[in-house]
C-alpha positions, 0 to 999 in steps of 0.5 A: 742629069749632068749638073755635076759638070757645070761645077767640076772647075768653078771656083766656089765660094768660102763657106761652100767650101768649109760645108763640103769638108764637113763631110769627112765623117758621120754626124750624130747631129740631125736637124729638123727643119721647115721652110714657107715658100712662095709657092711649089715651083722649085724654079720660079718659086723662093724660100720666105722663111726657114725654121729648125731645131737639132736633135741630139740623141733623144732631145730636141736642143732649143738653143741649137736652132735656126730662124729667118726671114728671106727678104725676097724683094725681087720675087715680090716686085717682079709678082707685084705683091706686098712684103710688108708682113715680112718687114713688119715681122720682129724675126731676124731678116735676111737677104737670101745670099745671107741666110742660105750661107747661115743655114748652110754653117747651121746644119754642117754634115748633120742628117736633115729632117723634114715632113716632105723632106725632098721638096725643102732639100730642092728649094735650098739647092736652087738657091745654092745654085743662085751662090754659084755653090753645088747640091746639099750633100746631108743625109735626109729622113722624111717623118712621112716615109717613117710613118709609111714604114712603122705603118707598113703603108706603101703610098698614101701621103700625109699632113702634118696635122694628120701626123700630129692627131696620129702621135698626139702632138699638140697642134697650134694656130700658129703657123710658121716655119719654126713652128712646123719644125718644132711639130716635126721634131717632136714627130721625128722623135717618137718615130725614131724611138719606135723605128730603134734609129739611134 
């Protein structure tokens, strides 16, 4: 409740820095995103992979995106469990410090988006908390609660196939961060189209 005090006089870092004064006006940017995690424990649990994609206007921009792998070596030994599909994987690798910074010089003021939003936006702020750096402060839109919206459904929550067979996007056997940002993205964007968000 009171995370706002340990953060009053702390010294963060750069990039930290450069992210928060972003925030002076609005972005027309969204970025769509996806992270695998270890689990869904936002305390003990990581971040294994991120995937996203900007959105501008009404398009998804494919040279505008983000991927990597989070080299977890720690939350691996500690669990005794193998990292050699990370290792073996041909996506760019990082060491988590690194790839949150880069994450962070990737999504700027943009407005995030996300099926089940809330827990990825809780994920990269407990690794934050790890940089000695405070909370995102972008602005998120969940495809789940759109959905609700458009449907004038109050509670019932969705998967992301579920949403996928409902707008008939393509589903893949693929699975990975990227790839389930790319889905959301193409979600978000028929959603947004139905729901007049410019």
């Amino acid at each position: 409740m009171l995370d706002w005090l340990k953060n009053i006089n702390k010294e963060h870092p750069e990039f930290w820095k450069n992210y928060v004064s972003k925030f002076d006006k609005k972005s027309s940017r969204y970025v769509v995103l996806s992270t695998e995690t270890s689990g869904l424990n936002t305390d003990k649990d990581v971040i294994l992979s991120i995937g996203s994609f900007a959105v501008i206007d009404s398009s998804i921009i494919i040279g505008d995106s983000f991927e990597a792998v989070l080299l977890q070596y720690k939350f691996f030994h500690d669990n005794g469990l193998s990292n050699e599909f990370l290792v073996e994987s041909k996506m760019k690798k990082l060491g988590e410090p690194d790839a949150i910074k880069a994450f962070i010089d990737f999504i700027g003021n943009s407005t995030l988006v996300g099926h089940h939003i809330d827990f990825d936006v809780e994920m990269i702020n407990a690794a934050l908390e790890r940089l000695d750096c405070g909370r995102l402060k972008n602005e998120a839109l969940d495809i789940v609660v759109m959905h609700r919206k458009l449907n004038d459904i109050n509670d019932k929550q969705f998967s992301l196939d579920e949403l996928c067979t409902a707008y008939n996007i393509p589903k893949s056997d693929r699975n990975s961060a990227a790839e389930d940002a790319y889905k959301t993205a193409l979600l978000f964007l028929k959603l947004k189209s139905r729901l007049g968000i410019k």
